[in-house]
N, C-alpha and C positions, 0 to 999 in steps of 0.2 A: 581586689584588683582584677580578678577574671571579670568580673561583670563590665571593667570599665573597657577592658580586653574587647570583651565580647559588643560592645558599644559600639566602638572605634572600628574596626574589621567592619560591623554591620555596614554601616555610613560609608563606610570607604567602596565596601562592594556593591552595597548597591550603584551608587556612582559609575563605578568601572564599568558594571555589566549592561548600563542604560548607556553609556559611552560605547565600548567595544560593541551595544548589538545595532547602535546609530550607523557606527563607523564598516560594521560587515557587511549590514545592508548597503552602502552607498558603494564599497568595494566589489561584493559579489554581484551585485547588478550588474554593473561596466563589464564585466568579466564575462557576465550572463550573456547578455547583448552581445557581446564579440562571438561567442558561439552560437547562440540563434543564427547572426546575421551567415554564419559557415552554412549552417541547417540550409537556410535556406537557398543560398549558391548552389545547394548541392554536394557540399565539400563532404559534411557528416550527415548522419541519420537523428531527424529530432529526437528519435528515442534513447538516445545514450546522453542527453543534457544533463538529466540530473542527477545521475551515474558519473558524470564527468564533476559537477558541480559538488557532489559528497565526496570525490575525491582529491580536491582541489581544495578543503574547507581546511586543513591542516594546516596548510600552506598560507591560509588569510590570516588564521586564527594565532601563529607565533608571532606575525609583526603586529597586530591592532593588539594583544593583549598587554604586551609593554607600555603600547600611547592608553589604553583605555585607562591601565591602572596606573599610570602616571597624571592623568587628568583626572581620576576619580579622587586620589589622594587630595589634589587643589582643590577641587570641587568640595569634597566632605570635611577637611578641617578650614577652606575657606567661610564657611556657613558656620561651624563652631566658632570660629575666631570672631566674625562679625555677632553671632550672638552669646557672647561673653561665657562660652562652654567652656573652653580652653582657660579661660579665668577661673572657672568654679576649679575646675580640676589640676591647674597647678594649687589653690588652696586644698583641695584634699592631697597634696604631698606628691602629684604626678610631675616629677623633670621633666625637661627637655630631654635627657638620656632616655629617660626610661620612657617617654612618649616615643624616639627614635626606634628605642630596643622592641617595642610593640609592633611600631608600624613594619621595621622589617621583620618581623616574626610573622608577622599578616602577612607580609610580600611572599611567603616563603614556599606555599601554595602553587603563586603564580609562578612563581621563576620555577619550579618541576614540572607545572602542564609546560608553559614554554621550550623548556628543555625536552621534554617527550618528545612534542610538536619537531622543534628542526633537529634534533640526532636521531628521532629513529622513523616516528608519523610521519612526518611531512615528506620526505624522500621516497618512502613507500607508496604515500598516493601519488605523485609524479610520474612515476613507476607504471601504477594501475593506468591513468592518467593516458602515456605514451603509449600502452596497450591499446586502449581503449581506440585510440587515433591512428594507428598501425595497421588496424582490422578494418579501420575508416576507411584509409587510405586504398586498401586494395580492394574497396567494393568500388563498383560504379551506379550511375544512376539504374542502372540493371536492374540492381539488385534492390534501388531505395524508393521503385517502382510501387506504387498503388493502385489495385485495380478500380476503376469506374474514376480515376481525378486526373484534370490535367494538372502538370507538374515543371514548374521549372527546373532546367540544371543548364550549365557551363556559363553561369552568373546573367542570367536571361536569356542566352541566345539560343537555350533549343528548350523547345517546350514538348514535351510524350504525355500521350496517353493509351492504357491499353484497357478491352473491355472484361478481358481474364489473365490471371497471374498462377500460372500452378503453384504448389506449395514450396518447391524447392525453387523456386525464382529461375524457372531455367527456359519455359515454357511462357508464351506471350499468346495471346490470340485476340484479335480485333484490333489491330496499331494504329496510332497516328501520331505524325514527327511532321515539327512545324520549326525550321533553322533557318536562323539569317544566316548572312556570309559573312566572311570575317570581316571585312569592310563596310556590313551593315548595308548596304546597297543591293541586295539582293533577296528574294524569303522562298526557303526552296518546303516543298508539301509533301510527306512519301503516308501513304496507306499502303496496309498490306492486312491479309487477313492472319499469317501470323507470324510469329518470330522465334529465334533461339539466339544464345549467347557461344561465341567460338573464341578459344584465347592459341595465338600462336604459340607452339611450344618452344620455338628458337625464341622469339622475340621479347614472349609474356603478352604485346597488345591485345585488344581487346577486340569482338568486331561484333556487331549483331546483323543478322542473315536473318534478312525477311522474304517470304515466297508469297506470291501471289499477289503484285501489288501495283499501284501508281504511284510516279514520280513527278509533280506537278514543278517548274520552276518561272519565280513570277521577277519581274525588273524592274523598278520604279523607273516613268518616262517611255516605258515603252507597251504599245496595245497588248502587243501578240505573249504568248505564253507556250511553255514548252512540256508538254506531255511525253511521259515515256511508262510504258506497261512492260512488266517485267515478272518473271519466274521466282528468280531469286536475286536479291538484292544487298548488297552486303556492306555495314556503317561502321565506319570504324567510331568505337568510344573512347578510345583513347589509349595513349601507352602506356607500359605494364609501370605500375608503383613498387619499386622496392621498397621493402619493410625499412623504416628507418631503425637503423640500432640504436640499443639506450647506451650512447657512449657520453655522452655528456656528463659532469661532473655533476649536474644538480640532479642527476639519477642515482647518483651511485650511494653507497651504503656510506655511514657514517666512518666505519672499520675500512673498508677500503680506501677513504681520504687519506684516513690515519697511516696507512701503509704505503701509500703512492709520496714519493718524496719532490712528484711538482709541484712548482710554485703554487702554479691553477688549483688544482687538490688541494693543497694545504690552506690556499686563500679562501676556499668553497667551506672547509673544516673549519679554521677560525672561524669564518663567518656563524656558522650554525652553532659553535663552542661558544660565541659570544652574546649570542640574544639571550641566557639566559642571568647571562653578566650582567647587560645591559640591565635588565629588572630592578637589580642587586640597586644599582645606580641611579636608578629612575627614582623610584623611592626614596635614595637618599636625598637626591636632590627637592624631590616632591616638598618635603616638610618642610626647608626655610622659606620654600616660594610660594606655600601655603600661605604664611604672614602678613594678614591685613586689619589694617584700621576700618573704621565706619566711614571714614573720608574716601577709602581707595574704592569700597565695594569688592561684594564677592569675586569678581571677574577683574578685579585689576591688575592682578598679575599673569591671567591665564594666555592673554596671547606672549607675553615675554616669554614665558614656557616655553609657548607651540614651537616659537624660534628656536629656542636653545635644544630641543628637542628636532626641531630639523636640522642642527647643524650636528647636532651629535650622529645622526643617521648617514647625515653626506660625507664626515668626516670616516665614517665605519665604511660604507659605498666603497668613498676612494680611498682608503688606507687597502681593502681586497681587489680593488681594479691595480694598485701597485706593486701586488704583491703578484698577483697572477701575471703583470706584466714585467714581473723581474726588477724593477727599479727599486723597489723597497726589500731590503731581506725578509727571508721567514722566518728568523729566530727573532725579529724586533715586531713583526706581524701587524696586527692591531691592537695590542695589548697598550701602546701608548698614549690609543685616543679613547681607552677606558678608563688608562689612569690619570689622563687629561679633565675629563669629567668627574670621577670619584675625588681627585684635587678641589676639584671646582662643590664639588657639595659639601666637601670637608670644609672651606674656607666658606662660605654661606650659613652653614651652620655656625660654626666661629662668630661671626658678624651677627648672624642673627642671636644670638646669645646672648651676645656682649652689647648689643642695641636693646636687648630685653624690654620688646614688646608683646606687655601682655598687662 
């Protein structure tokens, strides 16, 4: 019976893992692209993408690992079904039970990474995460300065370039700043031969003080142009960024939900206490929906899945948007749209039994 053990689990994971790495890819790209597109505004430094993106992989990886191993389940004993496995092996003495008893012995894996993942991994890279965008936050293009490139920032409207950068970024020498106006109707030109960075210590703003330089401003519709030579010259970059605090609940530790008696908190805990529930349920439901004839084909049941498998998510969604919003208590939580589902595979099973196709 190990071998058949070891059979089953095989087929089933490979499935998952060709699922779950379909499904990260398609996820972490969107995710990828929403930060580049930051990169390049200006917002962040390309260099912390993939530092952002390894801290962020936690976070992909508790919700696809549910759909993957709930699709690989259909997938791997869809193909045994259709090629008369499942027939050889209820003839060697393998149940329904003890096929059931397997496959969630196999799930058993998953629901611990899962669980790692949202109570303790996942919250900790959020964590890093919000750091990581914090330290963003309070640099400016100053600092995200390269010497010898021109450089967009303030989402196109000012373009710099400088032709030396000292090491501590404090230090500019050979400027050029090239800014529309805020109505675009305008493109003002300043060179200077060099710069430094000034932060108000009331205010926080930010300013850069260029000496030695020309201030060129040109008018679309109009010939003439306006020149002005200057000593010292001084740009504001913008007002000071408070660090944002990590007060939000999808920062906070597992333990500290557990201890905060708000709704939000306790909706944010269920949440996380229950993806690895979900697992438990995904599996069970996986094996009667596995059940197909040579008539249905492998795939005939897998979009009716996807569905029930989206509604079971929207119904988990909002059972925690109700709880965080007070309508729903938190002693009835979400615990009723698991055992909604665990109902629903227990009677599937049932059916599928009692229809005994095989």
């Amino acid at each position: 019976m190990s071998i058949i053990f070891r059979y089953l689990i095989r087929q089933i994971m490979i499935s998952m893992v060709a699922v779950s790495g379909i499904l990260l890819l398609v996820f972490m790209s969107g995710r990828f692209l929403k930060y580049l597109d930051s990169a390049a505004q200006g917002s962040i430094s390309a260099g912390v993408l993939l530092e952002i993106m390894a801290f962020r992989f936690p976070g992909f990886l508790e919700l696809i690992l549910p759909l993957g191993l709930f699709i690989g389940i259909l997938l791997a004993y869809g193909r045994m079904y259709l090629e008369s496995e499942m027939t050889v092996l209820s003839a060697c003495g393998v149940s329904d039970k003890a096929l059931l008893g397997k496959t969630l012995l196999g799930s058993l894996p998953v629901m611990i990474i899962v669980g790692a993942m949202s109570l303790y991994v996942s919250p900790w890279g959020m964590n890093q995460v919000q750091e990581i965008l914090n330290e963003q936050r309070k640099a400016t293009e100053f600092e995200m300065l390269a010497p010898g490139r021109f450089q967009d920032f303030s989402s196109g409207g000012r373009v710099t370039y400088t032709e030396a950068l000292s090491e501590d970024k404090r230090q500019l020498q050979g400027v050029f700043i090239a800014e529309y106006a805020p109505d675009g109707r305008g493109l003002t030109i300043i060179t200077a031969d060099s710069g430094s960075q000034l932060i108000d210590p009331e205010t926080g703003s930010r300013f850069l003080i260029l000496e030695d330089g020309e201030r060129y401003g040109v008018t679309p519709g109009r010939q003439d142009a306006e020149r002005l030579t200057f000593e010292r010259y001084t740009l504001r970059l913008g007002l000071s960024r408070d660090r944002q605090e990590l007060n939000s609940l999808e920062y906070a530790t597992t333990t500290e939900l557990w201890n905060d008696p708000d709704p939000r908190a306790q909706a944010q805990f269920q949440w996380r206490a229950g993806l690895p529930v979900m697992v438990f349920i995904l599996a069970l439901l996986a094996q009667p929906l596995s059940r197909v004839n040579p008539r249905q084909g492998r795939f005939g049941k897998l979009l009716p899945a996807v569905f029930l498998y989206v509604a079971y998510l929207s119904l988990l969604l909002a059972a925690v948007d109700a709880i965080g919003g007070g309508s729903l208590a938190v002693a009835v939580g979400v615990w009723p749209v698991h055992g909604l589902f665990l109902g629903l595979g227990l009677l599937l099973l049932w059916h599928s039994q009692r229809k005994g196709v095989r």
